[in-house]
C-alpha positions, 0 to 999 in steps of 0.5 A: 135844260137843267132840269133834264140833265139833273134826272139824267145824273141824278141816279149816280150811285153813292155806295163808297167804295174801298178800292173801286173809284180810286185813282191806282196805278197801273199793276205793271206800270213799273214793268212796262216802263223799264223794259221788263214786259216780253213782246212778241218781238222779244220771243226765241225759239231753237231753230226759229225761222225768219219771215221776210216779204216780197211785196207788189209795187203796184196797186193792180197787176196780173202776176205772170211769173215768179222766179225763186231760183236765185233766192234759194240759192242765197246762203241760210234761206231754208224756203221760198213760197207763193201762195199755191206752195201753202197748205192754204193756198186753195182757200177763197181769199175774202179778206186781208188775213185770208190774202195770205199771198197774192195769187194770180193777181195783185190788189193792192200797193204793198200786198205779200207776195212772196215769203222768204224763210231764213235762218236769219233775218238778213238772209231772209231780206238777202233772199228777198232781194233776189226774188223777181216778180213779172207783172202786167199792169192791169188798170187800178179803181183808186177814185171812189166816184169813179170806182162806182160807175158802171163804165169803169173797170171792175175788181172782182169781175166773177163776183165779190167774195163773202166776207168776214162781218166778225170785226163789225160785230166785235164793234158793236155794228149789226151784220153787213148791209144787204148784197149789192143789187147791181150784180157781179160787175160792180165795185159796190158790194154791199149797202142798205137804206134806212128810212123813217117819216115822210122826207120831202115833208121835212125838207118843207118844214125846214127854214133852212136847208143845207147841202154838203160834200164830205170827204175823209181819208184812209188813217192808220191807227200808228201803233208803236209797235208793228204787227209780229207772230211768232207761230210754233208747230208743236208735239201733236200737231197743235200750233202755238201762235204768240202774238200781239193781239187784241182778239185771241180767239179770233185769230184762232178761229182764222188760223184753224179755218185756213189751216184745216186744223180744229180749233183744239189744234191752234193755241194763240198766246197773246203777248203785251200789245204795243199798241193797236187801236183796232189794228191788232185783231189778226194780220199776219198770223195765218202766213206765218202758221202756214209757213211754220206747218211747210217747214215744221219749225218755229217761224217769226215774222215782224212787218217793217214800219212801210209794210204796216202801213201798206199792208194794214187795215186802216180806218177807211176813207169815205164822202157823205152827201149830206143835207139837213133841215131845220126850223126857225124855231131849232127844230132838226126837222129832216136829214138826207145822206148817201154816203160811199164807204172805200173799203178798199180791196175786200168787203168791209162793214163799217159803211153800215155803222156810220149810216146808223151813227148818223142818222141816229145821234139827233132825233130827226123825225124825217130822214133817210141815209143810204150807204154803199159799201165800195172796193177800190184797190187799195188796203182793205179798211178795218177798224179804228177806235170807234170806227166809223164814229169820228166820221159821223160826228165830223159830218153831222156836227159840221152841217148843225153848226152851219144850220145854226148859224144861218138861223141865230141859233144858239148851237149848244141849245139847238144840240140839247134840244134835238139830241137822242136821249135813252130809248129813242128809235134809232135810223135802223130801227133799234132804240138808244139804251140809257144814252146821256148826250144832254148830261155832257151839254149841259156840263159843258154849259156850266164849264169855266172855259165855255162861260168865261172864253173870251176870243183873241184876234185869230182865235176861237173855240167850238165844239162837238157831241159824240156817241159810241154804242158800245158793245157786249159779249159773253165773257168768263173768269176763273180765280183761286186763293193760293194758300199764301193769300195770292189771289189768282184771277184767270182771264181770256182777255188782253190788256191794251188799255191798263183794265186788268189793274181794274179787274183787280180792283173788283176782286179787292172790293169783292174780297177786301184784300190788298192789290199787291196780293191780286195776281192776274193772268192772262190765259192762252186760247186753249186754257183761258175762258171765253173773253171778248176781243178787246174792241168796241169799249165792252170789255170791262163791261162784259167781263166784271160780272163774270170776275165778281161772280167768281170772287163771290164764290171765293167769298162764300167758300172762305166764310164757309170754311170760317163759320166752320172754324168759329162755329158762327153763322156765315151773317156774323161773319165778315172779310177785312184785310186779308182774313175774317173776324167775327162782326163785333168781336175784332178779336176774334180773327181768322187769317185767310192763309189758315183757312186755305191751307187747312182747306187744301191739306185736310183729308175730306175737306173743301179742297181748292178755294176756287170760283168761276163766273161767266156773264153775257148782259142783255143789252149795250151802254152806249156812251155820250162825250163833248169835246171843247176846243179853243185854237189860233190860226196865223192867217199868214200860213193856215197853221192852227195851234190847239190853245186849250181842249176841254173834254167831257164823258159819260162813264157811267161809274168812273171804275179808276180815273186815273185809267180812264183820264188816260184813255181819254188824253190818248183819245184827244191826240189821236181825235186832234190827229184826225182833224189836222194831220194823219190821212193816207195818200195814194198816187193815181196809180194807188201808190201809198206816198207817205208809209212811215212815220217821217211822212205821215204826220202825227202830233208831238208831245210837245204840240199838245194843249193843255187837257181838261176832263170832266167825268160824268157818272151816270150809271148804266142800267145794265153795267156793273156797277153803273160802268159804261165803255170808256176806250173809245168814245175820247176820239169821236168828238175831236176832228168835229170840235176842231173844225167847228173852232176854225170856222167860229175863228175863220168864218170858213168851213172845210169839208174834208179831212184832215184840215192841212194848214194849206188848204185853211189857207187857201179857203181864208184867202177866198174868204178874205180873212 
């Protein structure tokens, strides 16, 4: 075990760096904490209009009319609209941003439909108020084993719509399964098989076989700052759309498309994002540009906390049957799973990605995983950091640890011995790139808290692995010096993690000039380069290359225009510190600001110091974590206080620690959160009980344990400088680790999420504890 681990870290790249590695604090840290950095919220147009929403009470309605007349009588409404008064009103609805408003038909408790445009909010929210709405309530498909019946009623009865698989690809899924067999009349739109090995074999060899039925709920990604646009017509009949978003370009994709419009006629430009987890890759923004492009006046509309939660793009919810098979020996021998994905209303690819996740992350010779992708009417299921993957791991892990606790096994050594290490086959047929999953267990082996643990009476620990594929894009940037030193870096990608304070770092390596003269600039869709959505742990995996190409044709421009003015070669020259010296000779020196200035001013000379660089990598990086965790349960009431929590992660090259210790603390919360408390709740009928944060239960400051992190370093092949994705992986681990640390504390196993102190309770006092 030792030995394998040490090859795996042992390629840690040693150059010491200047600025990379170093612990910086964020650039705009300061900005951000005084109330200095301009949301979208913050944004005013002269005769900017305000958007208010009529949303359904039910889950599933025919809508049998809609009376505007008393809205528009209300003082300071300028427009009232149903979806066929839009310019997109005839588009095919085939996912939540195309569902601008309902039409004809209500899918889901808290669908728009009907907008109220007002000169202010109140008289938006007046006029609302007075729209009246006639349904006919039709019957809801809210459970998901009833929804895939054939005897039960059917959403979408001419066929399911196409949908969009932009959103899996962005996080590192593969296209969307094959189109369900079972012809129009069915709630499975889509699904797929993976196989590999002979399974009744396996199930043969194993000496111990477990079954069981996993279930999780809807979870909403709980951004603090809710889904806003601000959408601007302009001279010319461009669009400017001002959002808080993680995918820029593919909101203007959507804008365009559902618009008629050319991509040369939407700009999106992306403002400080106040939180999004996934949740910020486009919502809102095409009714807002088709009521601005209606009524040719800036329009704004910010989504109220209830309205977010239903009318968001959740985590969706899912049940896996899972068995799995194992020797005596600690051979992970043979594992089956047939997992229902609930996407909710559309068509949704994340079902895809959990079979692949979980048929992947031990190497089991004999498996077959068959995903159903289902709809049901409640919101449609997006993306969650990591989405799909904390669901894998909660499942996965809960079957290994009772496998190995039937058969005395270690469950650190079992792990070690069956986990996928780099190039192995993967359930869909592709292979691990250079994954390090053992690295993580034996440093988690190693670790004080896992040597030492000692347990009290009503506590324990346990633990959990999780991987993330991670993913790739072809991304590009621009940077000029200015003639006063500021160097500029020109950027198409938004900054939801603090990463940018990491992209100047790279230039300050590249350049060696101080941070505080590194400018970087996020640019809108229609000037900036390409850029990856920020999602699916790829973007300072994708972008650097392209940052340093550019800094180092900056660099070579400067040493240029220095070979120049000391009539050197370009090899006996070298930057530091903001200017140039000949090696050797440190009195010989040239500031950069000189050579710029003499650059842009000179008749004939080599006019602006500029560089671009542009990058797509070959291959992905995925990264491996274990998270560790030590808890106490008051067997009176079921309520489970986190003791301590110890997490471990592959980087790759730890770019800035400080950043990346602050995604994974985040990503332990929110892990923390998917074990214990958050899940959305429907009635029977698909009502949502608990939209806001007062129902909706998240962790406390002050409830979180004390936090550990163990970064390990080793290097991607592919990545620059060795770097892997860092965002998402912190979460993965978390709902598994937790549920392993109650049954070595309760001797009970709980197979659905989030683990409520009323269900531990009742399944100890079953169990007698």
């Amino acid at each position: 075990m030792t030995e394998k681990a040490e090859s795996q870290s042992s390629n840690t790249e040693s150059k010491t760096y200047k600025f990379l590695g170093q612990r910086i604090p964020l650039h705009d840290g300061i900005q951000r904490l005084q109330g200095e950095m301009p949301y979208t919220g913050d944004l005013e147009f002269a005769g900017m209009l305000h958007l208010r929403l009529v949303i359904s009470p039910h889950a599933h309605a025919k809508i049998k009319s809609i009376d505007l007349s008393n809205a528009l009588k209300v003082p300071g409404v300028m427009g009232v609209f149903r979806a066929e008064d839009l310019p997109c009103g005839n588009k095919v609805i085939n996912s939540r941003t195309s569902a601008v408003l309902a039409k004809k038909r209500v899918l889901f408790n808290g669908q728009p439909v009907v907008a109220v445009a007002g000169e202010s909010i109140q008289a938006a929210e007046d006029g609302a108020e007075k729209v009246k709405v006639e349904y006919e309530l039709l019957d809801p498909v809210i459970d998901l084993e009833k929804a895939v019946r054939p005897e039960g009623p059917v959403i979408w009865p001419e066929g399911i719509p196409d949908s969009d698989v932009d959103l899996a690809a962005d996080h590192g899924g593969d296209q969307a399964g094959k189109q369900a067999q079972q012809g129009p009349r069915s709630n499975v739109n889509q699904g797929d098989v993976y196989e590999r090995g002979d399974l009744e074999q396996g199930f043969r060899l194993a000496d111990v076989i477990i079954e069981r039925t996993y279930r999780t709920s809807f979870v909403h990604q709980s951004y603090l700052e809710p889904q806003v646009c601000v959408v601007n017509p302009e001279i010319g009949g461009r669009l400017s759309v001002y959002v808080s978003t993680q995918g820029p370009r593919s909101i203007r994709k959507e804008v365009a498309r559902l618009m008629s419009l050319p991509l040369s006629k939407v700009n999106v430009v992306p403002m400080a994002v106040g939180g999004g987890f996934g949740g910020k890759h486009g919502l809102i923004e095409p009714l807002v540009a088709a009521v601005a492009l209606k009524m040719r006046r800036p329009v704004r509309l910010e989504l109220n906390r209830g309205e977010d939660f239903m009318g968001g793009m959740p985590s969706p919810a899912c049940q896996v049957e899972l068995k799995t098979g194992a020797t005596s020996e600690g051979t992970f021998c043979a594992l089956e799973a047939r997992i229902l994905m609930d996407n909710g209303i559309f068509a949704s690819p994340w079902g895809n990605l959990l079979a692949t996740l979980l048929g992947s992350t031990y190497n089991v010779p004999h498996a077959r995983v068959e995903y159903s992708e289902v709809n049901t009417n409640k919101p449609m299921g997006g993306p969650y950091r990591a989405p799909s993957a904390p669901l894998s791991a909660y499942v996965l892990e809960s079957n290994v640890d009772l496998m190995v606790k039937e058969l005395e096994l270690d469950p650190l050594e079992f792990r070690y011995h069956n986990a996928a290490s780099t190039g192995d086959e993967m359930i869909n047929g592709t292979h691990w790139q250079s994954v390090n999953i053992q690295a993580c267990l034996e440093r988690l082996k190693e670790h004080p808290l896992y040597q030492n643990n000692t347990n009290e009476e009503n506590t324990g620990s346990g633990f959990a692995v999780g991987v993330w594929r991670c993913n790739v894009s072809p991304a590009g940037a621009n940077c000029r010096m200015l003639e006063d030193g500021t160097m500029q870096l020109y950027l198409g990608t938004s900054d939801i993690s603090g990463i940018h304070t990491g992209f100047a770092q790279v230039v300050a390596e590249t350049l060696d000039l101080p941070l505080e003269s590194i400018e970087v600039i996020q640019q809108d869709t229609q000037s900036g380069p390409i850029a990856p959505v920020s999602g699916g742990s790829m973007v300072s995996y994708s972008v650097i290359p392209a940052i340093r190409e550019a800094s180092e044709e900056v660099r070579e421009r400067l040493l240029k225009l220095a070979s120049e003015h000391f009539e050197a070669s370009t090899k006996d020259l070298e930057l530091h510190q903001g200017s140039i010296r000949v090696k050797g000779v440190p009195s010989q020196m040239v500031s950069l600001t000189k050579l710029v200035k003499k650059a842009e001013s000179s008749r004939g000379g080599e006019g602006p110091v500029m560089g671009s660089g542009k990058c797509s990598l070959p291959e992905n990086a995925p990264a491996a974590s274990v998270h560790w965790v030590k808890v106490k349960v008051d067997p009176e009431t079921g309520e489970v206080t986190p003791l301590h929590y110890l997490a471990i992660q592959d980087v790759g090259f730890a770019l800035n620690p400080m950043l990346i210790e602050g995604q994974i603390h985040g990503g332990v919360v929110q892990g923390l959160g998917w074990g214990m408390r958050e899940g959305m709740e429907f009635d029977e009928q698909g009502v949502l009980l608990n939209p806001s944060f007062m129902d909706y239960a998240l962790f406390r400051a002050d409830e979180i344990p004390p936090i550990e992190i163990e970064l390990i370093e080793a290097p991607s092949p592919y990545g620059p400088y060795g770097i892997r994705g860092v965002g998402e992986p912190p979460i993965v681990p978390g709902a598994a680790a937790l549920a392993s640390a109650l049954q070595n504390t309760t001797g009970v196993r709980i197979c659905e999420l989030p683990i409520s102190s009323e269900s531990l309770w009742q399944a100890m006092k079953k169990n007698d504890f």
